[in-house]
Every structure is written in C-alpha cells, then in structure tokens.
PyMOL Python script that loads the backbone (N, CA, C, O; Angstrom):
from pymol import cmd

cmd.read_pdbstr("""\
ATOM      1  N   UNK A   1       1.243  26.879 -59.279  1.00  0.00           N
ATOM      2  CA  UNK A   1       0.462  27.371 -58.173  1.00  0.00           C
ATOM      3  C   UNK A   1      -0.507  26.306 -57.680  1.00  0.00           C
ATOM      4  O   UNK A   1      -0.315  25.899 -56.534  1.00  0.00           O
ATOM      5  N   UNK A   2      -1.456  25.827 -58.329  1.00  0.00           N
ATOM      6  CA  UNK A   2      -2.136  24.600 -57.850  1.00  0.00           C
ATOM      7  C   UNK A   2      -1.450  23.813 -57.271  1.00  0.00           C
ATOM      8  O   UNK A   2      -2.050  23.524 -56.236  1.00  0.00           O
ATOM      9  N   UNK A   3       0.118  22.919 -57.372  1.00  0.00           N
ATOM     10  CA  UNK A   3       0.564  22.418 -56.564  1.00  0.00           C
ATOM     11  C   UNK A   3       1.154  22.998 -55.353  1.00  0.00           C
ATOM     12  O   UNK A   3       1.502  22.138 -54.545  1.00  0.00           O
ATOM     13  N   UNK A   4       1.391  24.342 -54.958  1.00  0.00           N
ATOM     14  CA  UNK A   4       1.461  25.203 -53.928  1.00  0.00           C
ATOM     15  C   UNK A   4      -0.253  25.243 -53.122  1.00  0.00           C
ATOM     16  O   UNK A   4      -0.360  25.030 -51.914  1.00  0.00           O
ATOM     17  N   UNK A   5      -1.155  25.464 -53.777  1.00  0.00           N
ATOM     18  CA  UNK A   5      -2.609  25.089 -52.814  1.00  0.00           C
ATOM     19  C   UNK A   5      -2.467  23.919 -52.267  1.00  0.00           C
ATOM     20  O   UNK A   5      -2.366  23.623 -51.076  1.00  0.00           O
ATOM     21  N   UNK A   6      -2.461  22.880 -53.761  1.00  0.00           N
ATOM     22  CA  UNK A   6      -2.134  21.064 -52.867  1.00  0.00           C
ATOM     23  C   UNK A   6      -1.829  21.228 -51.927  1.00  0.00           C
ATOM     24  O   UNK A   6      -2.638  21.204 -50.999  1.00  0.00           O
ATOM     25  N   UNK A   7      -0.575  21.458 -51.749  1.00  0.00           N
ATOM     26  CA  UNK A   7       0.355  21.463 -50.698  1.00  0.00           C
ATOM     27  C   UNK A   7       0.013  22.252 -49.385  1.00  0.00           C
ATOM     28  O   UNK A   7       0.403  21.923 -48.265  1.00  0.00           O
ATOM     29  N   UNK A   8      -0.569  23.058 -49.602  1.00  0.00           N
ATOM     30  CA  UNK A   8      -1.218  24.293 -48.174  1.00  0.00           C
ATOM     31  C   UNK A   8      -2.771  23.485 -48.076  1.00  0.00           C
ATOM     32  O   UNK A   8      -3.521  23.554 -47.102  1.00  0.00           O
ATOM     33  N   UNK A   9      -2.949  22.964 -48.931  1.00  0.00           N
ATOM     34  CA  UNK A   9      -4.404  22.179 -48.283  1.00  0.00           C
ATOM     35  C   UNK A   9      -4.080  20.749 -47.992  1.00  0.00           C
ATOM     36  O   UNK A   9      -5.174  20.276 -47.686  1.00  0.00           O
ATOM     37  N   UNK A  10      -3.178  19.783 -47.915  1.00  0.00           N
ATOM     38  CA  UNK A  10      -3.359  19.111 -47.424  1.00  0.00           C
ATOM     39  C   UNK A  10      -1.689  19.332 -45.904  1.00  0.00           C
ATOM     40  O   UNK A  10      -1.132  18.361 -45.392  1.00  0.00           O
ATOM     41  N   UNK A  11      -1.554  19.904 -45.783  1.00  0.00           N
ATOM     42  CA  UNK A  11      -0.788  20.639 -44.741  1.00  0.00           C
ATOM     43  C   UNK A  11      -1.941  21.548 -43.695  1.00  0.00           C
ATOM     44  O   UNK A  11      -1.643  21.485 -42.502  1.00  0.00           O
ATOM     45  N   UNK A  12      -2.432  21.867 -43.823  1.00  0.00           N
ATOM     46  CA  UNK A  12      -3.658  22.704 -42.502  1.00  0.00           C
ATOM     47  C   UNK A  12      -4.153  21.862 -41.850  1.00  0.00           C
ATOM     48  O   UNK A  12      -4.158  21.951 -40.622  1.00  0.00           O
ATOM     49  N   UNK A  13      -4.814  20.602 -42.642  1.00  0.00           N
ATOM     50  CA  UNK A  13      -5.628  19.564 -41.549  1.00  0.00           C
ATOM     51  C   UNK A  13      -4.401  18.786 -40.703  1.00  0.00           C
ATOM     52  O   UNK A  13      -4.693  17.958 -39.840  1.00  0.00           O
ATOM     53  N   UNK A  14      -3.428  19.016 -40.923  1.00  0.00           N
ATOM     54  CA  UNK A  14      -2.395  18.283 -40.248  1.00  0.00           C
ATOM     55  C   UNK A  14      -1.771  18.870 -39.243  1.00  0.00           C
ATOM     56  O   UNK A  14      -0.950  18.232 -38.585  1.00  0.00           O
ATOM     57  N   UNK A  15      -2.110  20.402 -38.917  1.00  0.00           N
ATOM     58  CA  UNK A  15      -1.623  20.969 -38.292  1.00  0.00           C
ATOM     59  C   UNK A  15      -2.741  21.081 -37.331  1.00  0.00           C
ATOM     60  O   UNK A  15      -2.497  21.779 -36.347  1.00  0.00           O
ATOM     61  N   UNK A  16      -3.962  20.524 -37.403  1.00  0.00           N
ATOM     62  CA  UNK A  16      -4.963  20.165 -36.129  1.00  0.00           C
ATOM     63  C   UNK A  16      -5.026  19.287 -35.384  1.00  0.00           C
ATOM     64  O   UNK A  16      -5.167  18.171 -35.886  1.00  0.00           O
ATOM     65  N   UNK A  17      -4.958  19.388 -34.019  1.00  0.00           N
ATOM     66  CA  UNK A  17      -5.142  18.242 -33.003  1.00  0.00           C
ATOM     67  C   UNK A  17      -5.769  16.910 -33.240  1.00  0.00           C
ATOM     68  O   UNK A  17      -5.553  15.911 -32.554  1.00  0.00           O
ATOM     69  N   UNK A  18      -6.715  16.996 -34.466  1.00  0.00           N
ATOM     70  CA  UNK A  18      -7.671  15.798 -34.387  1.00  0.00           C
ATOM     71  C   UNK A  18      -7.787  15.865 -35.933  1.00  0.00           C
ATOM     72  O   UNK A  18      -7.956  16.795 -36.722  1.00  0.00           O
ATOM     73  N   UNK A  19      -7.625  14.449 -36.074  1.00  0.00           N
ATOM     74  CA  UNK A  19      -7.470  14.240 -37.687  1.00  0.00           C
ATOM     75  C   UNK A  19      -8.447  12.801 -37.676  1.00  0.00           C
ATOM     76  O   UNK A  19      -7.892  11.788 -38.102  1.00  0.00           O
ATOM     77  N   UNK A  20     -10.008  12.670 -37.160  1.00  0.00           N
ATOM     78  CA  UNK A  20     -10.516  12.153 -36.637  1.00  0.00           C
ATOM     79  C   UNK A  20     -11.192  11.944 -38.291  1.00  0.00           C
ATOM     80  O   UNK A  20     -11.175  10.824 -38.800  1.00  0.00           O
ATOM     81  N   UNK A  21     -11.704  13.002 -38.948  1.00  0.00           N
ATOM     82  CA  UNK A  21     -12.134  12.772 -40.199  1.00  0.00           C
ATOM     83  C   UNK A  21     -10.863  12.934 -41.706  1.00  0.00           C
ATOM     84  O   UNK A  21      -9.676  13.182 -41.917  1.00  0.00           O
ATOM     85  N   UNK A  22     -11.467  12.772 -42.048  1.00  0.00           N
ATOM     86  CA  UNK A  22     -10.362  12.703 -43.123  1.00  0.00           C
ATOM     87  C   UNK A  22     -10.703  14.002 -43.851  1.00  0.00           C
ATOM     88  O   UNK A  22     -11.934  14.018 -43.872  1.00  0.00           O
ATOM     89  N   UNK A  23     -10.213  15.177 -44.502  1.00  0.00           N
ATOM     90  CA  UNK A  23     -10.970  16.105 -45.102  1.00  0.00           C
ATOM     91  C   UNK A  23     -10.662  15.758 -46.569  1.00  0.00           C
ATOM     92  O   UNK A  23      -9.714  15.023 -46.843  1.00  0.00           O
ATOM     93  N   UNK A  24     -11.606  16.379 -47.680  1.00  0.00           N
ATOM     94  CA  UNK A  24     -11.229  16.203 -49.444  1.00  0.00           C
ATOM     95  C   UNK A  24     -10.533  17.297 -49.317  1.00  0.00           C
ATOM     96  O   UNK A  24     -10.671  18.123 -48.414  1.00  0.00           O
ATOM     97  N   UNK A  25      -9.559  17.353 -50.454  1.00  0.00           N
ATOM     98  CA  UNK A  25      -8.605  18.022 -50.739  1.00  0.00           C
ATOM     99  C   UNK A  25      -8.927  17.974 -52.103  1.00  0.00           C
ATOM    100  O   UNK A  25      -9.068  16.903 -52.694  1.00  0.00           O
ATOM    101  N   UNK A  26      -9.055  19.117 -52.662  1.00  0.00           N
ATOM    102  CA  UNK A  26      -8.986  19.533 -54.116  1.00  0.00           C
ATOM    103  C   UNK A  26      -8.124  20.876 -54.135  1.00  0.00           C
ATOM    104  O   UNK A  26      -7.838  21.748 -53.315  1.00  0.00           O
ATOM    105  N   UNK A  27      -7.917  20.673 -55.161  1.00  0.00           N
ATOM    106  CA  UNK A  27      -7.260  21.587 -56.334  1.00  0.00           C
ATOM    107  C   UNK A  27      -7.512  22.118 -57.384  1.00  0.00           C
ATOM    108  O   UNK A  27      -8.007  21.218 -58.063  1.00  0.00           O
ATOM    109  N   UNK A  28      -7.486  23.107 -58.020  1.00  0.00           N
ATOM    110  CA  UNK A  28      -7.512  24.056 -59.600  1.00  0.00           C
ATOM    111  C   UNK A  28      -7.058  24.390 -60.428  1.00  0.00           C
ATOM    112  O   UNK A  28      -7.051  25.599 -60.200  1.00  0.00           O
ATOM    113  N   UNK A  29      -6.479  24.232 -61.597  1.00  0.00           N
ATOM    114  CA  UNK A  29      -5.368  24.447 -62.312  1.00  0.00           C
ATOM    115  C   UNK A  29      -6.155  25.787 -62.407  1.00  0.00           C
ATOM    116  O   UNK A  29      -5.526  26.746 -61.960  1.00  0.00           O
ATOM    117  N   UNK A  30      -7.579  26.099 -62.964  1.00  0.00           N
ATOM    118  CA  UNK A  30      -8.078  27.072 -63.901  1.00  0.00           C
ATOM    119  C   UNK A  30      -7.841  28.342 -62.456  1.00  0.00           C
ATOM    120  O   UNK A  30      -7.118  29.310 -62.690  1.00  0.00           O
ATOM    121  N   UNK A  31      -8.349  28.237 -61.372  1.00  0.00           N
ATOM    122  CA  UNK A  31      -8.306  29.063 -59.903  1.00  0.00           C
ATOM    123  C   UNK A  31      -6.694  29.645 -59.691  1.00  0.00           C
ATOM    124  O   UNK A  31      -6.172  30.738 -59.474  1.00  0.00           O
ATOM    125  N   UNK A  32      -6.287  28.371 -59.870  1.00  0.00           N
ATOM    126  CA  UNK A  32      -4.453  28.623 -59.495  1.00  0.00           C
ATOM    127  C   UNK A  32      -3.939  29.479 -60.433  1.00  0.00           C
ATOM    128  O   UNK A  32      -3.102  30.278 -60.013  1.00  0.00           O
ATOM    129  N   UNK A  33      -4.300  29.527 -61.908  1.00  0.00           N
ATOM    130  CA  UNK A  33      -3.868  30.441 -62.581  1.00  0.00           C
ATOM    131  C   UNK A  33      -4.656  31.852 -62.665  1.00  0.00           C
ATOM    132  O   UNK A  33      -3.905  32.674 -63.188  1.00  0.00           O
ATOM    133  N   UNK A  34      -5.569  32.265 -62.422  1.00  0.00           N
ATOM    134  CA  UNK A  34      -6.748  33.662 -62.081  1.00  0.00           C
ATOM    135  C   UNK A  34      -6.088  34.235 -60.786  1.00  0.00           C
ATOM    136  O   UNK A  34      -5.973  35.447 -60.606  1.00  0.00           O
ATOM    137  N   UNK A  35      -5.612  33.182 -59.791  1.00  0.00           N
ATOM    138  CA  UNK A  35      -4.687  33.974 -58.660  1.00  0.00           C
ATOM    139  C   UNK A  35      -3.400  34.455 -59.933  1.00  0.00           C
ATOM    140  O   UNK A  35      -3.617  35.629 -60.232  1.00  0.00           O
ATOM    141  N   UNK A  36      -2.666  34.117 -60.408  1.00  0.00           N
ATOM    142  CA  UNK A  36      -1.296  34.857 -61.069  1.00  0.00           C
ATOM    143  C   UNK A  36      -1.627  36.215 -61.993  1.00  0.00           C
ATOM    144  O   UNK A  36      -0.697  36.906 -62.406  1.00  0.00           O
ATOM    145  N   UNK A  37      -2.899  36.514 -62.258  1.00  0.00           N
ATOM    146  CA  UNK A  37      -3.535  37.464 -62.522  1.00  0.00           C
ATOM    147  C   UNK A  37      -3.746  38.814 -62.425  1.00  0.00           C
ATOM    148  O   UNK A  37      -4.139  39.649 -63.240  1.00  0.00           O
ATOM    149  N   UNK A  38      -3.316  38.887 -60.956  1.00  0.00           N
ATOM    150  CA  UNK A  38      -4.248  40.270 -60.282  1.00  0.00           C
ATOM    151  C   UNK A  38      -3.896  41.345 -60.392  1.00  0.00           C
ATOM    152  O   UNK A  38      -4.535  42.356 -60.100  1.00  0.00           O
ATOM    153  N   UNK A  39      -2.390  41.245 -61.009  1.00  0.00           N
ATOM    154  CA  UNK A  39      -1.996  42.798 -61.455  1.00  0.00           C
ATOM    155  C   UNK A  39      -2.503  43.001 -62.720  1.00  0.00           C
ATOM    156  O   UNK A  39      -3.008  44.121 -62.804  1.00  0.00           O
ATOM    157  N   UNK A  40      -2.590  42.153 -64.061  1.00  0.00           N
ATOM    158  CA  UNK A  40      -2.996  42.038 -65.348  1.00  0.00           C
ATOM    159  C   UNK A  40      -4.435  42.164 -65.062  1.00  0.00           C
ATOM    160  O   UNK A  40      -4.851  42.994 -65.871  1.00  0.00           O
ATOM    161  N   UNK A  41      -5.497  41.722 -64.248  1.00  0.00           N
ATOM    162  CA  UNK A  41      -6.771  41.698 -64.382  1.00  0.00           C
ATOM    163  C   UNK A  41      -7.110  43.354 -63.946  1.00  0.00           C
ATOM    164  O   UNK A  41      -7.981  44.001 -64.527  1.00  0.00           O
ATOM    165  N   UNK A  42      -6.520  43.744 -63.164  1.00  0.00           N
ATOM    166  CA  UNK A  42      -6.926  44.977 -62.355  1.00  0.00           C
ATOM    167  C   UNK A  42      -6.851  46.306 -63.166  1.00  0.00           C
ATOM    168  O   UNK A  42      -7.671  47.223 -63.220  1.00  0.00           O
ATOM    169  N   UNK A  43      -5.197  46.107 -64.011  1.00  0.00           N
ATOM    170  CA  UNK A  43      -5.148  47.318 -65.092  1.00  0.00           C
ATOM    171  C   UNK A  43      -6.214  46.969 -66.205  1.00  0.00           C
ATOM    172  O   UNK A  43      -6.969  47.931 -66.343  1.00  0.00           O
ATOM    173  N   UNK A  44      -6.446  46.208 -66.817  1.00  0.00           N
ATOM    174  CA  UNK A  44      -7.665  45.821 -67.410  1.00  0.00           C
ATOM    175  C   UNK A  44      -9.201  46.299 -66.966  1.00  0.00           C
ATOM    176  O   UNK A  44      -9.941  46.788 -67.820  1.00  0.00           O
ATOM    177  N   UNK A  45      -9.673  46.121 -65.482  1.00  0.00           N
ATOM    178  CA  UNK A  45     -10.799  46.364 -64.693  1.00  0.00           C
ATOM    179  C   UNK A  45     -10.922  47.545 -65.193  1.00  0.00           C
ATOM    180  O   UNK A  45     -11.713  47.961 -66.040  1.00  0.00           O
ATOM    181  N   UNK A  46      -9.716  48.306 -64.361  1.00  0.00           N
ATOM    182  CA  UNK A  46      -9.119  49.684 -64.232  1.00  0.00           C
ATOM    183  C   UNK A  46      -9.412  50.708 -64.969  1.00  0.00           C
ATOM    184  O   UNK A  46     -10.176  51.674 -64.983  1.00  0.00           O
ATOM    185  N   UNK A  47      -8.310  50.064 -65.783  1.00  0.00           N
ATOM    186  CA  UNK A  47      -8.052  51.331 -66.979  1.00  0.00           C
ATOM    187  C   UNK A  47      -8.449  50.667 -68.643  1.00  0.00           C
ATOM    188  O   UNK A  47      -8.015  51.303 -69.604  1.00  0.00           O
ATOM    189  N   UNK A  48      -8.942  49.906 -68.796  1.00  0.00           N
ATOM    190  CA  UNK A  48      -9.326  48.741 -69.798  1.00  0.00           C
ATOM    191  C   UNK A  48      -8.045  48.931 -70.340  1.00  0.00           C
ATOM    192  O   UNK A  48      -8.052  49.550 -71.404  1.00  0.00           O
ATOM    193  N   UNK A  49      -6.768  48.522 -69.848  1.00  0.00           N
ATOM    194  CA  UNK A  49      -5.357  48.947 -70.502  1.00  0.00           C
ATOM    195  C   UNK A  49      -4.477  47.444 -70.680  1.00  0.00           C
ATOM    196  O   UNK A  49      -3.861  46.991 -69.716  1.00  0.00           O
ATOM    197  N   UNK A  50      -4.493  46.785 -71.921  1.00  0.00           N
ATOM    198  CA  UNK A  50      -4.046  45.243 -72.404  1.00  0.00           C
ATOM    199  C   UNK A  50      -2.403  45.759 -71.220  1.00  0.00           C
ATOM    200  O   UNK A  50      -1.768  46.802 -71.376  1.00  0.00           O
ATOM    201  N   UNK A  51      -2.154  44.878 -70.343  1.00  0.00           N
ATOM    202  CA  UNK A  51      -0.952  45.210 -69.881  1.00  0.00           C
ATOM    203  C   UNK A  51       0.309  44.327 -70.872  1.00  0.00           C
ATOM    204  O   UNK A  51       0.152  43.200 -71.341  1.00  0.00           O
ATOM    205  N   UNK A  52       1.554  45.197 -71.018  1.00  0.00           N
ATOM    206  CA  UNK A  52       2.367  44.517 -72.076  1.00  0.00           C
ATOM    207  C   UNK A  52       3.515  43.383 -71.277  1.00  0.00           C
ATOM    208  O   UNK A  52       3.909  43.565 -70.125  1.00  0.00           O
ATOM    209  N   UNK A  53       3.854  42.440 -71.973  1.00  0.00           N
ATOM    210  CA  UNK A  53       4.678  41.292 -71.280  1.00  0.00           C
ATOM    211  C   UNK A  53       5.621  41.702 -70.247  1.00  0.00           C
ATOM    212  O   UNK A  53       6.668  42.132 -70.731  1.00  0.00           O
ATOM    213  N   UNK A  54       5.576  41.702 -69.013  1.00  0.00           N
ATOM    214  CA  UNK A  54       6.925  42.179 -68.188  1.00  0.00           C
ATOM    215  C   UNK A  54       7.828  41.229 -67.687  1.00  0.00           C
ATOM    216  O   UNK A  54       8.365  41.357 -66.587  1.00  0.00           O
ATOM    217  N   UNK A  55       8.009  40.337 -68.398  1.00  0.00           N
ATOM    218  CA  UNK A  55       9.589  39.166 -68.243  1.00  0.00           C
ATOM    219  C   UNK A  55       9.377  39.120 -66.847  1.00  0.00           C
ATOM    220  O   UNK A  55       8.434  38.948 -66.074  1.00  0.00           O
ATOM    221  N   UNK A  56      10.939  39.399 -66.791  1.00  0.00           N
ATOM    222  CA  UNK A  56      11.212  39.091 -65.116  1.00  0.00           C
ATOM    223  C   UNK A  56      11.073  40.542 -64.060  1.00  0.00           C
ATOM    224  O   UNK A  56      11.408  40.623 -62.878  1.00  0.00           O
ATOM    225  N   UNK A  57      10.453  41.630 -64.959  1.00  0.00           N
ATOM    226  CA  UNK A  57      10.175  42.558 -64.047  1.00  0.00           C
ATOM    227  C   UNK A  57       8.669  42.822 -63.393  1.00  0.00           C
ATOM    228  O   UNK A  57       7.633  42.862 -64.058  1.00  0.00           O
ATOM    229  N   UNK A  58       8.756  42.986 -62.024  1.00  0.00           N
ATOM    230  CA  UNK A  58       7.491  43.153 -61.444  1.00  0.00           C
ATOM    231  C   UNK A  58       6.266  44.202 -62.219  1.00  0.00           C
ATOM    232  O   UNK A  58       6.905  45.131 -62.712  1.00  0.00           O
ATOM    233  N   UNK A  59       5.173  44.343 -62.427  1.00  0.00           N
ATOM    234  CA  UNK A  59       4.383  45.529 -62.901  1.00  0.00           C
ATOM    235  C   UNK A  59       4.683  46.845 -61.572  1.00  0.00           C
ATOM    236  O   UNK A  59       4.889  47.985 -61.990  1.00  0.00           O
ATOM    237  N   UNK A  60       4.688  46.690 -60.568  1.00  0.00           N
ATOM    238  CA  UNK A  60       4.470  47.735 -59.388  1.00  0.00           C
ATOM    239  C   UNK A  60       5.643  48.002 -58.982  1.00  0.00           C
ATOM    240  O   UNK A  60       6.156  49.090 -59.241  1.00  0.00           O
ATOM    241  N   UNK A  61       6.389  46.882 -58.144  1.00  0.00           N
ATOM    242  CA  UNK A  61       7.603  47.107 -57.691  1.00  0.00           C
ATOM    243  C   UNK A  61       8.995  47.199 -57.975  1.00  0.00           C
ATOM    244  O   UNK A  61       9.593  46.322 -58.597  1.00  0.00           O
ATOM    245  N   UNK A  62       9.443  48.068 -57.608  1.00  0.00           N
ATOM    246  CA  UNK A  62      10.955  48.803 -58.302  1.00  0.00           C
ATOM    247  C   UNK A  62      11.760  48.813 -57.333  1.00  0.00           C
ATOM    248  O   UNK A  62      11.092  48.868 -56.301  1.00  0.00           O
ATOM    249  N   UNK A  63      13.459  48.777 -56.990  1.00  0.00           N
ATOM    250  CA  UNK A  63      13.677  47.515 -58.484  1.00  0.00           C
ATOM    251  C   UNK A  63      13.540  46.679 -58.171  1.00  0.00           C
ATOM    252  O   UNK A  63      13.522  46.299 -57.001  1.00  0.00           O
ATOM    253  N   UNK A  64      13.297  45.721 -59.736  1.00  0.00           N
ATOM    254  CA  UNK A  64      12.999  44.553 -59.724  1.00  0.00           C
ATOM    255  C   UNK A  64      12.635  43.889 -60.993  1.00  0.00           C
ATOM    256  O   UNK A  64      11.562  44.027 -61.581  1.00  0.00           O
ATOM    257  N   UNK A  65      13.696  43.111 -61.382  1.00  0.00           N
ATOM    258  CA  UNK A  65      14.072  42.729 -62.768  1.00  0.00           C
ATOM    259  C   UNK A  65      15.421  42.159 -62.688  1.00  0.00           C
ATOM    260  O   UNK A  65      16.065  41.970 -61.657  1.00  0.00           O
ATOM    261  N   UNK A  66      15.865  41.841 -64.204  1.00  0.00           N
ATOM    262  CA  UNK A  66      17.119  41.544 -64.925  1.00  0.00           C
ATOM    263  C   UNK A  66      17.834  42.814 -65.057  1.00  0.00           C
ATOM    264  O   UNK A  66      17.249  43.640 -65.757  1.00  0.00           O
ATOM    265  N   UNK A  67      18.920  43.162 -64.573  1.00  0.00           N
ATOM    266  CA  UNK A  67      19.972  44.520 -65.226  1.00  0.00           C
ATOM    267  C   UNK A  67      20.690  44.202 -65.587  1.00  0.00           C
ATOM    268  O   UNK A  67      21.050  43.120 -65.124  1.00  0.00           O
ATOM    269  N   UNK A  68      21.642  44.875 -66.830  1.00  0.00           N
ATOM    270  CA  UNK A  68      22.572  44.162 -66.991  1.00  0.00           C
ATOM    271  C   UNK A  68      23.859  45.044 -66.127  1.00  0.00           C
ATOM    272  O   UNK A  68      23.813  46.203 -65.714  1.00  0.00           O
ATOM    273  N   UNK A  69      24.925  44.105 -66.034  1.00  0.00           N
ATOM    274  CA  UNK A  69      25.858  44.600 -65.290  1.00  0.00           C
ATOM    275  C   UNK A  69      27.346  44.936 -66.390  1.00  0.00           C
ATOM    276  O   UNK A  69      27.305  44.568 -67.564  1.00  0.00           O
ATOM    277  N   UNK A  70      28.526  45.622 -65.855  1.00  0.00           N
ATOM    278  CA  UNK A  70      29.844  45.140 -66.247  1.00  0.00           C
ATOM    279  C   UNK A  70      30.283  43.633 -66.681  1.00  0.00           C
ATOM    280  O   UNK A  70      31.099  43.464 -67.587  1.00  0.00           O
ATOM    281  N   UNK A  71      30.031  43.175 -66.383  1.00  0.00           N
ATOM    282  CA  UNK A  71      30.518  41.533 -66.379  1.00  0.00           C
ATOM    283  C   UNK A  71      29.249  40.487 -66.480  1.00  0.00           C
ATOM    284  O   UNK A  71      29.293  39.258 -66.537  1.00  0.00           O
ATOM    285  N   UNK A  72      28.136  41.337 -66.485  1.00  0.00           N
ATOM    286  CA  UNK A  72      26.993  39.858 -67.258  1.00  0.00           C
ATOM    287  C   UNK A  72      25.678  40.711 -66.789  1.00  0.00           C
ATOM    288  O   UNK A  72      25.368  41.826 -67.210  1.00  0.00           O
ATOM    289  N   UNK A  73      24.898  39.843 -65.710  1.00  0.00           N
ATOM    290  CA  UNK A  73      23.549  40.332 -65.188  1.00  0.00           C
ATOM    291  C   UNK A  73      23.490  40.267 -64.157  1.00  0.00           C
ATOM    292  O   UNK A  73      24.404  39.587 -63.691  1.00  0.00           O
ATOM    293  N   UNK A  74      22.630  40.770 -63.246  1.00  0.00           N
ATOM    294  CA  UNK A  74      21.950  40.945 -61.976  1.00  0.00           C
ATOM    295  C   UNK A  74      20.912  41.205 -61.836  1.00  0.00           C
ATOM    296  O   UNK A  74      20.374  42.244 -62.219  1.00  0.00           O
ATOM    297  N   UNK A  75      20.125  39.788 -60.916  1.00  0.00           N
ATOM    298  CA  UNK A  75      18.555  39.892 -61.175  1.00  0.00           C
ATOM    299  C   UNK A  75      18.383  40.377 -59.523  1.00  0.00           C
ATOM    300  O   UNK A  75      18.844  39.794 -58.541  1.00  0.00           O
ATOM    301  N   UNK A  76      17.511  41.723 -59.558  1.00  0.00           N
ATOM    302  CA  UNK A  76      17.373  42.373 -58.469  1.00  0.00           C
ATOM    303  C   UNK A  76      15.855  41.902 -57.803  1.00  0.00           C
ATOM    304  O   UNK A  76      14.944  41.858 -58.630  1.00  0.00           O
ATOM    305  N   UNK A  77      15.588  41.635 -56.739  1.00  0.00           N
ATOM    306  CA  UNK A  77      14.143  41.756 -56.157  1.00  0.00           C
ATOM    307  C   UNK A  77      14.053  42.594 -54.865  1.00  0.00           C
ATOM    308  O   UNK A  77      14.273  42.092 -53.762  1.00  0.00           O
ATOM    309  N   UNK A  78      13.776  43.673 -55.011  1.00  0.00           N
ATOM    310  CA  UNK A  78      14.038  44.310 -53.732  1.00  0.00           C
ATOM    311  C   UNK A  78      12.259  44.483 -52.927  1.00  0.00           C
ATOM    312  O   UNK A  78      11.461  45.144 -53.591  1.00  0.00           O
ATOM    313  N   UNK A  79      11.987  44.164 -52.197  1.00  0.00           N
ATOM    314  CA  UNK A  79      10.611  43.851 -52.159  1.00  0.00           C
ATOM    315  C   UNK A  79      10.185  45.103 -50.597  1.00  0.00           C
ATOM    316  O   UNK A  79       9.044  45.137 -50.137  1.00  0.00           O
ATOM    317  N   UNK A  80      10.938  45.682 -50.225  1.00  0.00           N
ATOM    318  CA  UNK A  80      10.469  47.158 -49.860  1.00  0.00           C
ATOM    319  C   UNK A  80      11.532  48.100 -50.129  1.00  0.00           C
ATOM    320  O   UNK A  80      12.610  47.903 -50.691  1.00  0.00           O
ATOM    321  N   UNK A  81      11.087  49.072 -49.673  1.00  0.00           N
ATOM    322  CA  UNK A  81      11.926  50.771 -49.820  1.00  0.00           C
ATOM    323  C   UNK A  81      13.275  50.476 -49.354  1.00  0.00           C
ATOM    324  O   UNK A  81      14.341  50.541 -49.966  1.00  0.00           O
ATOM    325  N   UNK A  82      12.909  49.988 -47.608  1.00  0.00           N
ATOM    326  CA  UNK A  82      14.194  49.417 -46.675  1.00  0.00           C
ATOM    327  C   UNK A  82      15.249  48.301 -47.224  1.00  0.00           C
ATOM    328  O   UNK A  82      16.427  48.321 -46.865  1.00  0.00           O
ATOM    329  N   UNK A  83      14.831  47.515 -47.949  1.00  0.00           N
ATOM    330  CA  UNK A  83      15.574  46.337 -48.478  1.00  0.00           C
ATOM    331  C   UNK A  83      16.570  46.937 -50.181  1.00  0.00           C
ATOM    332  O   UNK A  83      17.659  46.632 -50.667  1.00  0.00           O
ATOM    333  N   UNK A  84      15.300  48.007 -50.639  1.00  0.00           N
ATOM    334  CA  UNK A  84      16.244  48.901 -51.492  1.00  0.00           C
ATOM    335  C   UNK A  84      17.289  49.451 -51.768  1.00  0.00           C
ATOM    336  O   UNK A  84      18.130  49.323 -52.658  1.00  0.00           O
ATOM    337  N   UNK A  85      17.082  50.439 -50.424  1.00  0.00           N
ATOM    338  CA  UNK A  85      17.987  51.250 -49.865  1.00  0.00           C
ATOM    339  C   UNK A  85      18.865  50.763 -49.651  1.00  0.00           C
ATOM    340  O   UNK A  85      19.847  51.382 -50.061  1.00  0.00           O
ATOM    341  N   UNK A  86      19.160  49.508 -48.969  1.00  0.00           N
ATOM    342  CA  UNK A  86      20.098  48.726 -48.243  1.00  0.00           C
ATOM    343  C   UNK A  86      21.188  47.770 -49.517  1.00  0.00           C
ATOM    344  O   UNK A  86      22.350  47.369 -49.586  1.00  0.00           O
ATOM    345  N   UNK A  87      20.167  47.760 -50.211  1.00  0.00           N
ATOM    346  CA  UNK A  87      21.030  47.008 -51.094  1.00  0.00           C
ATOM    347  C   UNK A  87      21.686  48.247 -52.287  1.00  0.00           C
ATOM    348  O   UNK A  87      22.503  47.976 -53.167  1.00  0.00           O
ATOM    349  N   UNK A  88      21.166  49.438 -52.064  1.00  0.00           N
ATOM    350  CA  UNK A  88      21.948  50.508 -53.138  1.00  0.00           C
ATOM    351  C   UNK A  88      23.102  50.972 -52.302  1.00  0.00           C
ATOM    352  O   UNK A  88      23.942  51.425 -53.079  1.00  0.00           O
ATOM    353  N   UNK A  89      23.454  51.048 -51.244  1.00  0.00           N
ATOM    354  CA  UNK A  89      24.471  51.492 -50.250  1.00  0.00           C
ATOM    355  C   UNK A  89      25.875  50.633 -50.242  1.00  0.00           C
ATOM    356  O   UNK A  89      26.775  50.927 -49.454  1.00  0.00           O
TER     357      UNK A  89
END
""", "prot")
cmd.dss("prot")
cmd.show_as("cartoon", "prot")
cmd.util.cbc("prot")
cmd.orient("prot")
C-alpha cells in the first residue's frame, strides 16, 4: 500500500498545469498499513471482538473467497448484489 500512495502522490502534481514548484512526496509504511485495517479495527472499536484470520475471504462481502469446485477451485469476488446475481445465472 505505501507504494500505491507513492505512486498517487507523486502522480496528482503531474496532473496540474503548473509544476512550477516541485512538491515533497512522502510516504508510510506504518499509515499504509492502519489503512488495511478498517474492517479489523472497527469490529474491535465495535464490539471489542479479536476478528479471526479471513484468508482470501472478505469480512462483509459475499461471495467472496476461495470455493472449491468439481475439478479444483474458484476464487469468486463479486463486489455488488448485481455482479452476484449475474455471475450465479
């Protein structure tokens, strides 16, 4: 994630007409990882509830994970209702 900020912070000043000053560009390893957080920090806030390891499945959104199939796996991300639906049909 910090190299995803890098990258979106020194990409914005470039997308301005005038690059007349130079801007600093920093980064966070400790920030970049507290953003990957916010579902684990919140049930914690929340419900003071240790959330348990969820691999490759989302905490909220369904489906969305590893299944296994007939013939091996299928990693699903269905990221609304509509994209769900569409892909159970």
């Amino acid at each position: 994630m910090a190299g995803a900020f890098l990258a979106q912070g020194v990409l914005i000043p470039c997308s301005t007409r005038s690059l007349r000053r130079r801007p600093l560009v920093q980064t966070s390893l400790i920030e970049a990882g507290i953003t990957l957080m916010d579902f684990q920090a919140t049930r914690w806030l929340m419900d003071k509830k240790v959330p348990p390891q969820e691999g490759n499945n989302h905490p909220t959104n369904t489906p969305m994970g590893l299944f296994r199939t007939a013939d091996g796996f299928l990693n699903i991300a269905a990221t609304s209702t509509r994209i769900s639906r569409s892909s159970a049909s």
